[in-house]
SEMARKOL-198597 format. One line per field, with one value per residue: residue number from 1; x, y, z of N, C-alpha, C in turn; residue in three letters. Coordinates in steps of 0.001 Angstrom, whole numbers, plus 500000, padded with zeros to 6 digits. Example, Ala and Ser with C-alpha at 12.3 -4.5 7.8 and 13.67 -1.06 7.14 Angstrom:
seq <- [1,2]
n.x <- [513190,512850]
n.y <- [494310,497750]
n.z <- [507800,507080]
ca.x <- [512300,513670]
ca.y <- [495500,498940]
ca.z <- [507800,507140]
c.x <- [513200,512900]
c.y <- [496700,500030]
c.z <- [507800,507870]
type <- [ALA,SER]
END
This chain:
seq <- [1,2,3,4,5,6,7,8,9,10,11,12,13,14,15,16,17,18,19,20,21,22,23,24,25,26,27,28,29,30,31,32,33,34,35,36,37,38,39,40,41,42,43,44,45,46,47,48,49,50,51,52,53,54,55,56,57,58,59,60,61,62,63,64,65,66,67,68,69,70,71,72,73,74,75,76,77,78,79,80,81,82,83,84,85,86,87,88,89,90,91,92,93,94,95,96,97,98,99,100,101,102,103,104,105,106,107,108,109,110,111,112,113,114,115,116,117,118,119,120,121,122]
n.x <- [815570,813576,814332,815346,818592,819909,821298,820289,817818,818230,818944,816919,815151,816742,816274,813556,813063,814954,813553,810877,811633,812927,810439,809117,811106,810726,808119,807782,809068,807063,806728,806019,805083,803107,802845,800826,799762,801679,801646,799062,799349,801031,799983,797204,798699,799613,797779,796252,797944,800032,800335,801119,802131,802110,803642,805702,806403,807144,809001,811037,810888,812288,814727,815426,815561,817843,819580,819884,818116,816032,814222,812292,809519,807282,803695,800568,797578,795332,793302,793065,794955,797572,800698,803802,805228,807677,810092,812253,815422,818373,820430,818592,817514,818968,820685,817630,817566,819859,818995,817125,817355,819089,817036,815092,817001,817543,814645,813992,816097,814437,812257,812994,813730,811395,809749,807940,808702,809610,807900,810267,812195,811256]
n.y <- [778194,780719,781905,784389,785384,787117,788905,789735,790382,792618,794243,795030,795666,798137,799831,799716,801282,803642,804392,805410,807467,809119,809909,811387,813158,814950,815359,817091,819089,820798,822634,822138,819308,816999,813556,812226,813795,813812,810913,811113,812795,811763,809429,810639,812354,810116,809124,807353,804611,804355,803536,804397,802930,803162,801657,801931,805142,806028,804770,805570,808221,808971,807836,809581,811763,811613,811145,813673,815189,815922,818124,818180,819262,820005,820476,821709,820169,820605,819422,820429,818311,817445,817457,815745,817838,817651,818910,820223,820360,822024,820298,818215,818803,818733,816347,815371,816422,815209,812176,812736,812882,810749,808559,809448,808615,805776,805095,805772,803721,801137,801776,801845,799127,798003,798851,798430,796238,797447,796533,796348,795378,792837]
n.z <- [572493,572351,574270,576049,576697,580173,580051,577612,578146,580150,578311,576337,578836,579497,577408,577015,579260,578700,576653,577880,580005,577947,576798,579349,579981,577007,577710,580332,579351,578122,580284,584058,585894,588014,588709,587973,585997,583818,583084,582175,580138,577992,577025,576154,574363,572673,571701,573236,572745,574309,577590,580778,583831,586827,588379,586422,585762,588404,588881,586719,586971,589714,588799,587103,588724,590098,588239,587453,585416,586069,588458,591758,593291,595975,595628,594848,593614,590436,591611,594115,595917,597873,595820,594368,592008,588925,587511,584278,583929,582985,582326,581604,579720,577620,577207,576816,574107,572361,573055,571384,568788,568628,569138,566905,564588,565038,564905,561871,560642,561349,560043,557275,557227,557791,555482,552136,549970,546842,543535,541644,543280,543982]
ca.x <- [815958,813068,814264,816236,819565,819851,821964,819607,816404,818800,819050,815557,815072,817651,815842,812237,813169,815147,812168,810039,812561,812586,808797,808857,811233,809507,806752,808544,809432,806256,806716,806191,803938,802446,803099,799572,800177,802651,800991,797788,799983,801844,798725,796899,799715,799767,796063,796012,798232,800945,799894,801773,801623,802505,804929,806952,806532,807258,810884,812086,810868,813444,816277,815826,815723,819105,820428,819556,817690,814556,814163,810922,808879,805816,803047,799045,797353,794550,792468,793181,795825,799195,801361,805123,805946,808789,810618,813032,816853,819214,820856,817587,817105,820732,820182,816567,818516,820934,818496,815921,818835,819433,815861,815035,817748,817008,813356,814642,816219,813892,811024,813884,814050,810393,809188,807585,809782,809421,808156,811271,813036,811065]
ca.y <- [779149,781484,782521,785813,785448,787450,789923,789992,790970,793791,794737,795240,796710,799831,800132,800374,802622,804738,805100,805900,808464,809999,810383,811867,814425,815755,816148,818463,820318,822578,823046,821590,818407,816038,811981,811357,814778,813598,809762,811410,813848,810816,808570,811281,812455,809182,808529,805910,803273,803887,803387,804288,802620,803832,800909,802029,806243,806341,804481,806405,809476,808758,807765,810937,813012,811086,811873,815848,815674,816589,818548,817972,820130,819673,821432,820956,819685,821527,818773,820733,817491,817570,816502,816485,818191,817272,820281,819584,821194,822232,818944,817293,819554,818612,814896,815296,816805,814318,810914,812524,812604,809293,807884,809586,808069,804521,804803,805708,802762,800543,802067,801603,797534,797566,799547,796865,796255,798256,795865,796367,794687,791567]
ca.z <- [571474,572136,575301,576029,577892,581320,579253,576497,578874,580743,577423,576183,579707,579080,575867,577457,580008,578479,575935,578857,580247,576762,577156,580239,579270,576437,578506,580684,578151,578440,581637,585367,585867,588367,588059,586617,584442,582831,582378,581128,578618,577364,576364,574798,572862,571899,571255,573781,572765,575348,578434,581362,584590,588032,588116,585952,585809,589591,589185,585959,587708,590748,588250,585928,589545,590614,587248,587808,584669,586287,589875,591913,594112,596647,595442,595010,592118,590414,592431,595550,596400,597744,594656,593254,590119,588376,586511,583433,584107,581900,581753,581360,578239,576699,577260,575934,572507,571989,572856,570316,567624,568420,568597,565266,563886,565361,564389,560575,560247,561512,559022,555915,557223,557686,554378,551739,548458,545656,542658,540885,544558,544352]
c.x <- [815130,813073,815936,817112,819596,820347,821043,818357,817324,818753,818085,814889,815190,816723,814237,812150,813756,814109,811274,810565,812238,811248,808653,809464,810451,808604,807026,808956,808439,806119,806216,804792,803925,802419,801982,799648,800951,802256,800076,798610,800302,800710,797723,797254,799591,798952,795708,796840,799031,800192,800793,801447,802381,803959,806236,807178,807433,808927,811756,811708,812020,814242,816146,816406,817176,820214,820447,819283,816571,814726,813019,810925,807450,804962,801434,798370,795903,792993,792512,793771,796573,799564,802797,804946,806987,808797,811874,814047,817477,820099,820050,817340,818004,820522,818879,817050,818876,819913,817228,816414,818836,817916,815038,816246,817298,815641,813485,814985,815366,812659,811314,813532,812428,809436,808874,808583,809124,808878,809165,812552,812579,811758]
c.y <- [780431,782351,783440,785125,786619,788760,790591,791101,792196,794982,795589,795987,798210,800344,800843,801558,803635,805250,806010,807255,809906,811005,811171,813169,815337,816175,817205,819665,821670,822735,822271,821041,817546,814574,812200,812245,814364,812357,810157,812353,812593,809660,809357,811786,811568,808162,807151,804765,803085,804551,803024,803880,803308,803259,801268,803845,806443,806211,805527,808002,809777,808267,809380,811990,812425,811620,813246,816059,816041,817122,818101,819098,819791,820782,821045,820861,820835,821249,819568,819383,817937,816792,817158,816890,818390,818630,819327,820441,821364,821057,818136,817921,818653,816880,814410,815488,815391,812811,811204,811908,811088,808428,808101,809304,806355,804435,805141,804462,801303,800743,801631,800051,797336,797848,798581,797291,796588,796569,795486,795188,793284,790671]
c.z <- [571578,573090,575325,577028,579030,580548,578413,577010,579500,579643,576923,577343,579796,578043,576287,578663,580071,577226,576859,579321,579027,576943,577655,580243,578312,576845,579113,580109,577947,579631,582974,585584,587010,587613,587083,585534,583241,582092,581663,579753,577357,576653,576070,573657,572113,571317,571947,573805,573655,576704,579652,582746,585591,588549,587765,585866,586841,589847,588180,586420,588861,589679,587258,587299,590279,589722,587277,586459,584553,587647,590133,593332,594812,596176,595511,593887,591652,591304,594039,596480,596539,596295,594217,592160,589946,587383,585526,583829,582619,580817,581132,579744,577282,576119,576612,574185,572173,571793,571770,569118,567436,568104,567334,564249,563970,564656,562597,560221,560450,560306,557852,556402,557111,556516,553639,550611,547541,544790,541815,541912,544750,543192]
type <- [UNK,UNK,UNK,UNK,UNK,UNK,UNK,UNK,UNK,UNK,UNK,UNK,UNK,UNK,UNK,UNK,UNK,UNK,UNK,UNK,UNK,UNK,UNK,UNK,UNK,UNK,UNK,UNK,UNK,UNK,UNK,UNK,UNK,UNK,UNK,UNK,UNK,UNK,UNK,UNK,UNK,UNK,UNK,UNK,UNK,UNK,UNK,UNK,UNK,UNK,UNK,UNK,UNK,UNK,UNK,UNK,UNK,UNK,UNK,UNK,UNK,UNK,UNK,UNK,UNK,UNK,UNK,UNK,UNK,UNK,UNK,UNK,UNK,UNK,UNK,UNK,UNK,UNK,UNK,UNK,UNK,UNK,UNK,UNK,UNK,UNK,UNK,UNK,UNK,UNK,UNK,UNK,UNK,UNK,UNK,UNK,UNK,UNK,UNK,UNK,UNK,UNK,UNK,UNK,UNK,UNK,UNK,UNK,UNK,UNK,UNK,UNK,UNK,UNK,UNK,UNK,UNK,UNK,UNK,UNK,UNK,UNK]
END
């Protein structure tokens, strides 16, 4: 009973990586970053708790740049490294819009189910 069907986990998948995605957009959003740029933006924004791994940046980085909602470019880091930076497109903007919409809507209702009951509600 406590185990996810094959469906279920694909499910929860889509869900975490298009969170991640999300992320990664926004980041873009001020302008043109480096993998770890974008991991270090994303876990100080977020005071630490999310914590992105290479694992998983590296793949939704190649599906956002498949989708053409990010471009990339060779360039050199401020380390004096070679390094890609990922740019956000137009599409990537549009698509950023729309899944905020939706994830501030989603995260709304989740806060309403999780809020405690009024005294008057118990």
């Amino acid at each position: 009973m406590g185990r996810m069907s094959t469906k279920e986990q694909d499910n929860q998948l889509e869900l975490l990586q298009g969170t991640l995605d999300l992320l990664i957009l926004q980041t873009l959003v001020y302008g043109r970053a480096h993998g770890h740029a974008i991991a270090r933006t994303i876990e100080l924004k977020s005071e630490d708790v999310l914590q992105v791994g290479h694992g998983s940046l590296y793949p939704a980085l190649q599906r956002l740049l498949k989708l053409g909602l990010v471009v990339a470019e060779n360039g050199v880091s401020e380390n004096n490294r070679k390094a890609r930076f990922y740019r956000l497109t137009a599409k990537g903007r549009k698509k950023l819009c729309v899944e905020t919409s939706k994830w501030q809507r989603f995260s709304s209702a989740i806060a309403s189910i999780l809020a405690p009951l009024s005294e008057e509600s118990k």
